[in-house]
Backbone as JSON, one array per atom type, in Angstrom:
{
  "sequence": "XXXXXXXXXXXXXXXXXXXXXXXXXXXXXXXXXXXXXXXXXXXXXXXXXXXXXXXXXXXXXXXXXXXXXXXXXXXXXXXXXXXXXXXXXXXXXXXXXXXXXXXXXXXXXXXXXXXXXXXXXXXXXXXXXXXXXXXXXXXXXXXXXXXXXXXXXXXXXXXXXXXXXXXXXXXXXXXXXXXXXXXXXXXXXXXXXXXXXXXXXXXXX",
  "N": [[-24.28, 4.97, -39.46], [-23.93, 7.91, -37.71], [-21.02, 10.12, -38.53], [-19.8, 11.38, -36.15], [-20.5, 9.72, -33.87], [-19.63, 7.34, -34.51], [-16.25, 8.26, -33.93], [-16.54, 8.6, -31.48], [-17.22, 5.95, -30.58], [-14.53, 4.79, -31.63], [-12.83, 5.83, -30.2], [-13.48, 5.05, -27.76], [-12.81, 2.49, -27.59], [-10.51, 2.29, -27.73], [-9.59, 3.43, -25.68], [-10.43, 1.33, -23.7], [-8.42, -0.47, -24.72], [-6.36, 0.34, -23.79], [-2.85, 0.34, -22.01], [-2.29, -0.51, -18.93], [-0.53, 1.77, -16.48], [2.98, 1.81, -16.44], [4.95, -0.51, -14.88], [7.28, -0.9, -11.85], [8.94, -3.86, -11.0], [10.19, -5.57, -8.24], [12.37, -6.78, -6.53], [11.97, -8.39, -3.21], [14.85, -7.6, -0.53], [16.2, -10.19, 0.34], [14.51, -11.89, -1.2], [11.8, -12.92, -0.42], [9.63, -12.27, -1.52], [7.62, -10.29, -4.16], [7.26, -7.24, -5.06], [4.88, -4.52, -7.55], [6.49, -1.07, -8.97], [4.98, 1.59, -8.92], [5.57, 3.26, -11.92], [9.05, 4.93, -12.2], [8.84, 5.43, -9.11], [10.82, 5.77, -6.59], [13.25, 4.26, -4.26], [13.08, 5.22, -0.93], [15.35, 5.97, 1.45], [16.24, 3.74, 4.21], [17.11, 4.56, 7.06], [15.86, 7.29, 7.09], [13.28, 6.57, 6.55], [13.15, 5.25, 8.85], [13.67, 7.33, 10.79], [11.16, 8.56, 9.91], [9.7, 6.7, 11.45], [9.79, 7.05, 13.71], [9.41, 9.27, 15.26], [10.7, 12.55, 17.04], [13.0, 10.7, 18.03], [16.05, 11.02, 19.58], [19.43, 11.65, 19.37], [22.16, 9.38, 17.24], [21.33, 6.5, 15.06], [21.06, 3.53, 16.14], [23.62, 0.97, 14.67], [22.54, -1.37, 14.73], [20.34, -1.34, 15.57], [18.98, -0.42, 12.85], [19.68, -2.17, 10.74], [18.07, -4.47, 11.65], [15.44, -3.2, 11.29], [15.27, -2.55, 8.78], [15.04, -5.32, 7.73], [11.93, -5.09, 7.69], [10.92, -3.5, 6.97], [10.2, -0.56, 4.15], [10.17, 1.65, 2.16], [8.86, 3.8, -0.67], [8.35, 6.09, -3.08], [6.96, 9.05, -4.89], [9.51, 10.4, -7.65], [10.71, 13.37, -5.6], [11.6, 16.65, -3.87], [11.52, 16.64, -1.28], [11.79, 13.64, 0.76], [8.84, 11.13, 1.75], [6.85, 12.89, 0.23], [3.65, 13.18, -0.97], [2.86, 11.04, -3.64], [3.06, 8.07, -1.83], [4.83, 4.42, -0.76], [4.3, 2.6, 2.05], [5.69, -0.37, 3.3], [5.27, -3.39, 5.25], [6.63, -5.59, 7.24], [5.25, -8.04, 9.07], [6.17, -10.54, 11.85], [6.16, -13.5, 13.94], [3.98, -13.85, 14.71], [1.35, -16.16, 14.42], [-1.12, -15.61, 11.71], [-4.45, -15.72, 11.29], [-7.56, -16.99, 8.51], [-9.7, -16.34, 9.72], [-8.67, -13.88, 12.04], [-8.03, -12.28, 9.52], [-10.71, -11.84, 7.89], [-12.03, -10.9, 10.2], [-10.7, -8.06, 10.23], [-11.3, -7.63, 7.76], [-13.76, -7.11, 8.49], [-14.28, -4.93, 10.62], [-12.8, -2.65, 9.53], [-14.28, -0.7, 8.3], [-15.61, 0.26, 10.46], [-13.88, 0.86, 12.79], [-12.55, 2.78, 11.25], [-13.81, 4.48, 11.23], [-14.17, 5.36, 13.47], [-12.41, 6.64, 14.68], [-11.5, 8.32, 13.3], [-10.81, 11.99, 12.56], [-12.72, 13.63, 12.09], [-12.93, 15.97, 10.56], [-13.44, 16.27, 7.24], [-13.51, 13.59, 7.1], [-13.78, 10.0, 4.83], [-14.75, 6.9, 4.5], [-13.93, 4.93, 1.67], [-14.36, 2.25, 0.46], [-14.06, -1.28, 0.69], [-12.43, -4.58, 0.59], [-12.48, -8.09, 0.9], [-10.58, -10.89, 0.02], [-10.63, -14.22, 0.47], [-9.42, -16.27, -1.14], [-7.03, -14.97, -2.12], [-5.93, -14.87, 0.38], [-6.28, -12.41, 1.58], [-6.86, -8.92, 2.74], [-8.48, -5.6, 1.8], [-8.75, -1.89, 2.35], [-9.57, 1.79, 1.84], [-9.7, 5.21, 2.78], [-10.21, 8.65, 3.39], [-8.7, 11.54, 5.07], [-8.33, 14.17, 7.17], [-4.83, 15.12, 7.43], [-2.83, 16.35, 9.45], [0.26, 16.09, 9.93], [0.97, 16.63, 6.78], [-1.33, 18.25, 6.29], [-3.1, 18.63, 4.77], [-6.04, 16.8, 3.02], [-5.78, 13.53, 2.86], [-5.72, 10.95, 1.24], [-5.71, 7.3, 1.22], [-5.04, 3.55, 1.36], [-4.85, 0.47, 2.59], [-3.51, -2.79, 2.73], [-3.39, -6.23, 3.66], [-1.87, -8.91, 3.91], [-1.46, -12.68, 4.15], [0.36, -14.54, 5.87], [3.18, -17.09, 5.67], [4.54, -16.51, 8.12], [3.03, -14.33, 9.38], [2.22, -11.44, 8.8], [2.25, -9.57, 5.99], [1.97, -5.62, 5.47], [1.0, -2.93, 3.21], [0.78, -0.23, 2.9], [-0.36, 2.76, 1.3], [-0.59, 6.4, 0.67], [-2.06, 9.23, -0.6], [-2.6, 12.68, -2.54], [-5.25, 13.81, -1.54], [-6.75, 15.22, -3.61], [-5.69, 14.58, -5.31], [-6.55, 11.97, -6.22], [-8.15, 10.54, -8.16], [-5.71, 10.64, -9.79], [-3.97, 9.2, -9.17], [-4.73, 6.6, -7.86], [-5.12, 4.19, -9.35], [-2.89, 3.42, -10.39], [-1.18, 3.35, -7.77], [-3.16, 1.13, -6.44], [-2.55, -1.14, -7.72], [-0.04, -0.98, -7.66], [-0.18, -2.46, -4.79], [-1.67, -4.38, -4.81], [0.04, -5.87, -6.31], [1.85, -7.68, -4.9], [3.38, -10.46, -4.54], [3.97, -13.58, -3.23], [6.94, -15.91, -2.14], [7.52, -18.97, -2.62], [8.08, -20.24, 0.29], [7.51, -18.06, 1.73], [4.64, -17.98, 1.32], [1.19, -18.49, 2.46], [0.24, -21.12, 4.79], [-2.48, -23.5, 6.05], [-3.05, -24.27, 9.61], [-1.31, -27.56, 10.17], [-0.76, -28.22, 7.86]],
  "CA": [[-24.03, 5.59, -38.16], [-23.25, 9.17, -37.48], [-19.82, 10.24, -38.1], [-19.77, 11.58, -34.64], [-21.09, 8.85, -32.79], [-18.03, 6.33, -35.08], [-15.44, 8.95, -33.69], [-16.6, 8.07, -30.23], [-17.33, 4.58, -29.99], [-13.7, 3.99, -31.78], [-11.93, 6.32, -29.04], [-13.84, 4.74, -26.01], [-12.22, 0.82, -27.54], [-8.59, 2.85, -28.16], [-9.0, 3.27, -23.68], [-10.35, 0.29, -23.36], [-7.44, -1.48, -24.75], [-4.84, 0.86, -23.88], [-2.31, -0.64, -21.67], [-2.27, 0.32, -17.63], [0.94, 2.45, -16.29], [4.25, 0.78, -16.62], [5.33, -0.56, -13.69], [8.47, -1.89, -12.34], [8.78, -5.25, -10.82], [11.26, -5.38, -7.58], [12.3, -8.36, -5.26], [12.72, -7.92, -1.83], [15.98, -8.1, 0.06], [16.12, -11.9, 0.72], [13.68, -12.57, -2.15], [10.84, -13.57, 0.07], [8.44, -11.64, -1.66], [8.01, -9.03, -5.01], [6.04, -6.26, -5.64], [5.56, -3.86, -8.65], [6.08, -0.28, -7.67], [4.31, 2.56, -10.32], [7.11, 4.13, -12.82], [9.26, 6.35, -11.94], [8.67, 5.65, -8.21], [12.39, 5.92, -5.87], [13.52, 3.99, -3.31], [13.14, 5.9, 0.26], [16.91, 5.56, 2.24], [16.27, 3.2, 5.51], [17.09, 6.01, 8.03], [15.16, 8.18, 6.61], [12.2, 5.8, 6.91], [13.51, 5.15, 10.38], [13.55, 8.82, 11.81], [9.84, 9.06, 10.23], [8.43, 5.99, 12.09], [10.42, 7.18, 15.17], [9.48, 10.78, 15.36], [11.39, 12.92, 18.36], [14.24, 10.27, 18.36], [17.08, 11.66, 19.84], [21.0, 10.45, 19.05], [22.36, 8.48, 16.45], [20.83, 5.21, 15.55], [22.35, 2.47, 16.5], [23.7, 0.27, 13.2], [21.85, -2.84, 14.69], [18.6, -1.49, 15.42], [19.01, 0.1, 11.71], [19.94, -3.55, 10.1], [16.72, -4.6, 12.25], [14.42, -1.89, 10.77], [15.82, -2.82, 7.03], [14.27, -6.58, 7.44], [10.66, -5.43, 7.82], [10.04, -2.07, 6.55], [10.44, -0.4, 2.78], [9.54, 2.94, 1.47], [8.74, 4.22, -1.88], [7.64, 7.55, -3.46], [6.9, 9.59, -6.41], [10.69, 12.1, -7.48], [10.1, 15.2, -5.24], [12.89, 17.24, -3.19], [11.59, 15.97, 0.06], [11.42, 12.63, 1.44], [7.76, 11.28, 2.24], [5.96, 14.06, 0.07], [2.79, 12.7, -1.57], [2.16, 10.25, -2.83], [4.07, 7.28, -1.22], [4.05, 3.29, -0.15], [4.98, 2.06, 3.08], [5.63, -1.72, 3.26], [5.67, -3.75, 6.84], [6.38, -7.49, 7.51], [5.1, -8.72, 10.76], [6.58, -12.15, 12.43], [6.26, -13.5, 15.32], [2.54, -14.15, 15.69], [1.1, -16.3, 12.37], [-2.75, -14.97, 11.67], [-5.2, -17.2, 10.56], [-8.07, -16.68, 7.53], [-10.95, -15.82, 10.5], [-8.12, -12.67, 12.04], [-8.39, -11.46, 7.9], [-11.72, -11.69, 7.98], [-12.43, -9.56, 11.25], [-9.98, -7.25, 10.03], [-12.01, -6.61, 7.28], [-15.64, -6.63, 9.17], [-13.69, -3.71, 11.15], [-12.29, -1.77, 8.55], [-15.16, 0.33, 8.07], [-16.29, 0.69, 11.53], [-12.4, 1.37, 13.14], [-11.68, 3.96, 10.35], [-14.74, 5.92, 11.11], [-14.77, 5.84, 14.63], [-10.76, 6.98, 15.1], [-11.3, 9.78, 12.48], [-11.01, 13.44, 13.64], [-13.82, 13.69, 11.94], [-13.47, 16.65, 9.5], [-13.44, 15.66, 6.22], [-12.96, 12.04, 7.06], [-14.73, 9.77, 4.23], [-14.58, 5.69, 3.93], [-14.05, 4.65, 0.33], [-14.53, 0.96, 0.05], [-13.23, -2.62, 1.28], [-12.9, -6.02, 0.1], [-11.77, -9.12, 1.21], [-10.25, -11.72, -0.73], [-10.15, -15.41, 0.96], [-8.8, -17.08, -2.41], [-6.05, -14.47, -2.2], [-5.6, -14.37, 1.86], [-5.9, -10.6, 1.71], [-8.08, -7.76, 2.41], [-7.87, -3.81, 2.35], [-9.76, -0.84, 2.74], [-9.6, 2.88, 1.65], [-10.29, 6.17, 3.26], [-9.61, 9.8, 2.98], [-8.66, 12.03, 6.16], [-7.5, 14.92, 7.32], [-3.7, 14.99, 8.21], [-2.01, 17.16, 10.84], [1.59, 15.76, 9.3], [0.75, 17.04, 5.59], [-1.5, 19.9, 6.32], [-4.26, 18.44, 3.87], [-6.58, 15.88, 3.25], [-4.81, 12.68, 2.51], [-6.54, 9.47, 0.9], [-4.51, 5.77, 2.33], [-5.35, 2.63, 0.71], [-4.2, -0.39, 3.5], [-3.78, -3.73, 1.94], [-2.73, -6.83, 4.48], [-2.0, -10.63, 3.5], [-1.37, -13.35, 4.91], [1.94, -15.24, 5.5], [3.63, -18.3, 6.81], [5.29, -16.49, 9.58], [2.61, -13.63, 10.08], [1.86, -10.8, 7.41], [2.75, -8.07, 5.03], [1.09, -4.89, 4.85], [1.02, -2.28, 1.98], [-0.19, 0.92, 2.56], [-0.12, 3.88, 0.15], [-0.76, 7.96, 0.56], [-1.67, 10.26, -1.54], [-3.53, 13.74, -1.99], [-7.23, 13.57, -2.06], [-7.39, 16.26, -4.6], [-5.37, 13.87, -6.71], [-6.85, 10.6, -6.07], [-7.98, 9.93, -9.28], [-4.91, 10.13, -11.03], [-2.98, 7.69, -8.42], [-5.34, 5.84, -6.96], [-4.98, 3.12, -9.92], [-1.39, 2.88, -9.93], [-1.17, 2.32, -6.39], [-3.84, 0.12, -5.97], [-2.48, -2.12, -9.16], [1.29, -1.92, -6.84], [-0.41, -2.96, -3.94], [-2.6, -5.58, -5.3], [0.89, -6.84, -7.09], [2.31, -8.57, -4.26], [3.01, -12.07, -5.18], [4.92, -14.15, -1.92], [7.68, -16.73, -1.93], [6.94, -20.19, -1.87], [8.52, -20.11, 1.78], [6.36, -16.99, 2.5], [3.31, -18.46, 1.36], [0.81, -18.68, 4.21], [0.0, -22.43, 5.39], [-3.04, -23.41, 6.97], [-2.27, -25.39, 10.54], [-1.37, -29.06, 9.89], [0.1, -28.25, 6.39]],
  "C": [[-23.41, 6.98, -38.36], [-21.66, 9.11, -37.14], [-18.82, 10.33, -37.32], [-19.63, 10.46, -33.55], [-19.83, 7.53, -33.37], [-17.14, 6.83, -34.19], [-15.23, 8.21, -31.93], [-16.48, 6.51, -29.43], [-15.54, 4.02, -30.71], [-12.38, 4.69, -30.52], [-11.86, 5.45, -27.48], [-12.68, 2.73, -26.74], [-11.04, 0.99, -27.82], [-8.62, 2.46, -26.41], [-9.39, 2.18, -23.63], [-9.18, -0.54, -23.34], [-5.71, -1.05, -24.77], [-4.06, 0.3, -22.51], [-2.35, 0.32, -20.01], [-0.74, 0.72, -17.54], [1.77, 1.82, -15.95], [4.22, 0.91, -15.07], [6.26, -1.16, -12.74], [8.7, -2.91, -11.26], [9.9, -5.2, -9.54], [11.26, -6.57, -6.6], [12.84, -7.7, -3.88], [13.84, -8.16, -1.15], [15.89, -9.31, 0.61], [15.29, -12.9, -0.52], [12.4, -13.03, -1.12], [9.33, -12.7, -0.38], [8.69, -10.21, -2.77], [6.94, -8.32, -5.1], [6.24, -4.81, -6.66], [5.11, -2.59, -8.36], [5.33, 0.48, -9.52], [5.61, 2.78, -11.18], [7.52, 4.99, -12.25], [9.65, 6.17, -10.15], [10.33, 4.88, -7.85], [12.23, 4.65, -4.55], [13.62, 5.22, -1.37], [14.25, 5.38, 0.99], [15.75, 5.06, 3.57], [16.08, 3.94, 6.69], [16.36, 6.65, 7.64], [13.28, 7.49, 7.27], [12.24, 5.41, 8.69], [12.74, 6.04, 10.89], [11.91, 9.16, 11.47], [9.17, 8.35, 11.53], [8.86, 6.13, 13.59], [10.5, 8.8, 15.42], [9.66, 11.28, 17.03], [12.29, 12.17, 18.68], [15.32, 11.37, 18.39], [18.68, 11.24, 19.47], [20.76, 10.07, 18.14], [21.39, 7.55, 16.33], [21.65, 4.14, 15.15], [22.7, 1.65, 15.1], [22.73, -1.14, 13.62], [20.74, -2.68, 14.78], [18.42, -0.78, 13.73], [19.0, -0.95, 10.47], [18.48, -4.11, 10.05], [15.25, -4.5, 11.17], [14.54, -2.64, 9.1], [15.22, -4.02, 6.53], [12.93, -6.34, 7.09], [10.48, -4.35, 7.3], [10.89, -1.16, 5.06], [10.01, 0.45, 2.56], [9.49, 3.24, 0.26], [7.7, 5.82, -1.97], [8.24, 8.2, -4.45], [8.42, 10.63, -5.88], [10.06, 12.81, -6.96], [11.89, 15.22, -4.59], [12.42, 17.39, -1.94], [11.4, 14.19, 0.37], [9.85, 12.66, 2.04], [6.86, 12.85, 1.74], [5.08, 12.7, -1.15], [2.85, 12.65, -2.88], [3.51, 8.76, -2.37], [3.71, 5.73, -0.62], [4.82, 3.24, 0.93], [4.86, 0.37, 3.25], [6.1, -2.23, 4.38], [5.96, -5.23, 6.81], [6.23, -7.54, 8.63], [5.47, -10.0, 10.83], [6.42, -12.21, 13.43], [5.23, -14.35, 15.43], [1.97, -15.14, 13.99], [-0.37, -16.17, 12.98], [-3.04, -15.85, 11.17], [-5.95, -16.64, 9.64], [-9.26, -16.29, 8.8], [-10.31, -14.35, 10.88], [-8.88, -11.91, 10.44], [-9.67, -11.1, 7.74], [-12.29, -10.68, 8.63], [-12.08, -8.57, 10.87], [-11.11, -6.44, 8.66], [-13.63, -6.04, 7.43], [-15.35, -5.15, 10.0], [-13.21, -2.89, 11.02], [-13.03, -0.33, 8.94], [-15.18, 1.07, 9.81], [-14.91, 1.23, 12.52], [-12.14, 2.67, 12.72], [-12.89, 5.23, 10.74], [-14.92, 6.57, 12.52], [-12.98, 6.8, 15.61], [-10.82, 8.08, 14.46], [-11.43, 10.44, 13.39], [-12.14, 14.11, 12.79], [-14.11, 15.25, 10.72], [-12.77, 16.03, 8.49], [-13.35, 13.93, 6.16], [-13.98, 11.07, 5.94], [-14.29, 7.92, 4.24], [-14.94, 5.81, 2.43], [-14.64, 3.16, 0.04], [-13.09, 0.39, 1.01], [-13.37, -3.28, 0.6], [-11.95, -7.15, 1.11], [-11.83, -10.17, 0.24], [-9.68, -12.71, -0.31], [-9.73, -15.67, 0.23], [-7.47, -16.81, -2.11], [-5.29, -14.57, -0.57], [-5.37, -13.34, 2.14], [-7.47, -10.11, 1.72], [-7.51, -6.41, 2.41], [-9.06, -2.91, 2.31], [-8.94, 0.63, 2.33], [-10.09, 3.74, 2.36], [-9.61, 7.51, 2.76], [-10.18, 10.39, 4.77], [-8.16, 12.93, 6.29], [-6.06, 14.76, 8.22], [-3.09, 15.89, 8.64], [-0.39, 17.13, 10.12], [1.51, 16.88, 8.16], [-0.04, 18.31, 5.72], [-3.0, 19.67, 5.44], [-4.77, 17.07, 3.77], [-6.11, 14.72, 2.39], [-5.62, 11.16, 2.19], [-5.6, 8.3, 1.29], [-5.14, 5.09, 1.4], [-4.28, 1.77, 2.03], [-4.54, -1.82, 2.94], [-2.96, -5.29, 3.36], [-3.22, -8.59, 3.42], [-1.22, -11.17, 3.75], [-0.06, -14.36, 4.56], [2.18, -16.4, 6.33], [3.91, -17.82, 8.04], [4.58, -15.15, 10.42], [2.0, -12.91, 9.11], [2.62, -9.64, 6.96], [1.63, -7.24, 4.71], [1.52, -3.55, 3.8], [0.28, -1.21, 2.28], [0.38, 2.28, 1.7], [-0.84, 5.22, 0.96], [-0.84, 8.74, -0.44], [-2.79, 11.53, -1.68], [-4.71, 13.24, -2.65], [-7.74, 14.06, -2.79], [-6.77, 15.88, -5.86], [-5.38, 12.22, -6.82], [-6.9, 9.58, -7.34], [-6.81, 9.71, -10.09], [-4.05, 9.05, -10.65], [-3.36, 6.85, -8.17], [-5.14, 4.53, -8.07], [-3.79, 2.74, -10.01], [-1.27, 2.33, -9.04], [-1.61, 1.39, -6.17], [-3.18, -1.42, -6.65], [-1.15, -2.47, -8.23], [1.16, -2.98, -5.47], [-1.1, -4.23, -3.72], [-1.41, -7.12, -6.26], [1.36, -8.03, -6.12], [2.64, -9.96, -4.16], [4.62, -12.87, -3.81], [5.81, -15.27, -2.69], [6.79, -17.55, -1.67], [7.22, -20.4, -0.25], [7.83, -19.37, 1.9], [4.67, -17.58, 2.35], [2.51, -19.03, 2.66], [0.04, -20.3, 3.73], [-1.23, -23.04, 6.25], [-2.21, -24.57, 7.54], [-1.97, -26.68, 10.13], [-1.02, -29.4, 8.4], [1.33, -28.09, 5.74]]
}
């Protein structure tokens, strides 16, 4: 075999078996659920995460709706010297309502067709979906232009299914640097591994 052609085929089985990006392992406040974030990636302060998902609040916020807020919602993002600069996860728990494996399903027959018909339509691109009954999860990808950021912003939305309702997982990051995040993220978002108590139940179980 050509010297050349050795050189290559022993580089391409070095990536093959080189190891994916560290990543660090975190339990959630109560333990009901861990997920592993990329390296490197910070905790986002509470308030902070607040005042985004409450944009034009006025006043203080109150310490109890702030306690509240702290049960269901989680931020993360790469070191920068702003808060919420790309790229970034947002993590939700819903309760209240419990979803079933047909909801998951719709959710992801509507992925596609939702994301394309809400775009503002420049640059907007679907990437892919899947759904995963085994797992009780599905998600979906797109890239869009954002008004917030100023540029076109790729998402990744990941939802699965829980005893008392669900957890979703969505990620941000620039579209002109997809490739280099898009496997990290996907790999934190895909980590998710529930509590036996969180574990979703079908009825009568």
């Amino acid at each position: 075999m050509h010297r050349f052609a050795v050189v290559l085929l022993a580089l391409a089985c070095l990536l093959r078996a080189a190891p994916s990006p560290a990543q660090t392992r975190l339990a959630t406040p109560g333990g009901s659920f861990t997920i592993s974030l990329p390296s490197g990636f910070v905790t986002i302060p509470p308030l902070e995460l607040y005042l985004f998902e409450h944009r034009g609040l006025s006043g203080p916020v109150p310490p109890e709706a702030l306690a509240e807020f702290r049960k269901t919602r989680m931020g993360f993002q790469a070191p920068a010297e702003k808060w919420f600069t790309l790229p970034y996860l947002i993590v939700s728990v819903e309760t209240g309502r419990k979803r079933g494996p047909q909801d998951l399903f719709m959710e992801s027959v509507m992925a596609e067709r939702d994301s394309e018909s809400q775009s503002s339509g420049e640059g907007h691109r679907f990437l892919e979906k899947d759904h995963q009954p085994l797992k009780r999860m599905t998600y979906y990808k797109d890239v869009a232009y954002s008004a917030a950021h100023g540029r076109k912003v790729a998402m990744g939305s990941y939802t699965w299914l829980t005893s008392q309702g669900f957890i979703r997982v969505a990620w941000f990051a620039p579209e002109d640097q997809l490739r280099a995040w898009e496997p990290q993220l996907h790999q934190a978002a895909m980590s998710v591994v529930l509590s036996p108590e969180l574990e979703y139940r079908p009825e009568g179980r």
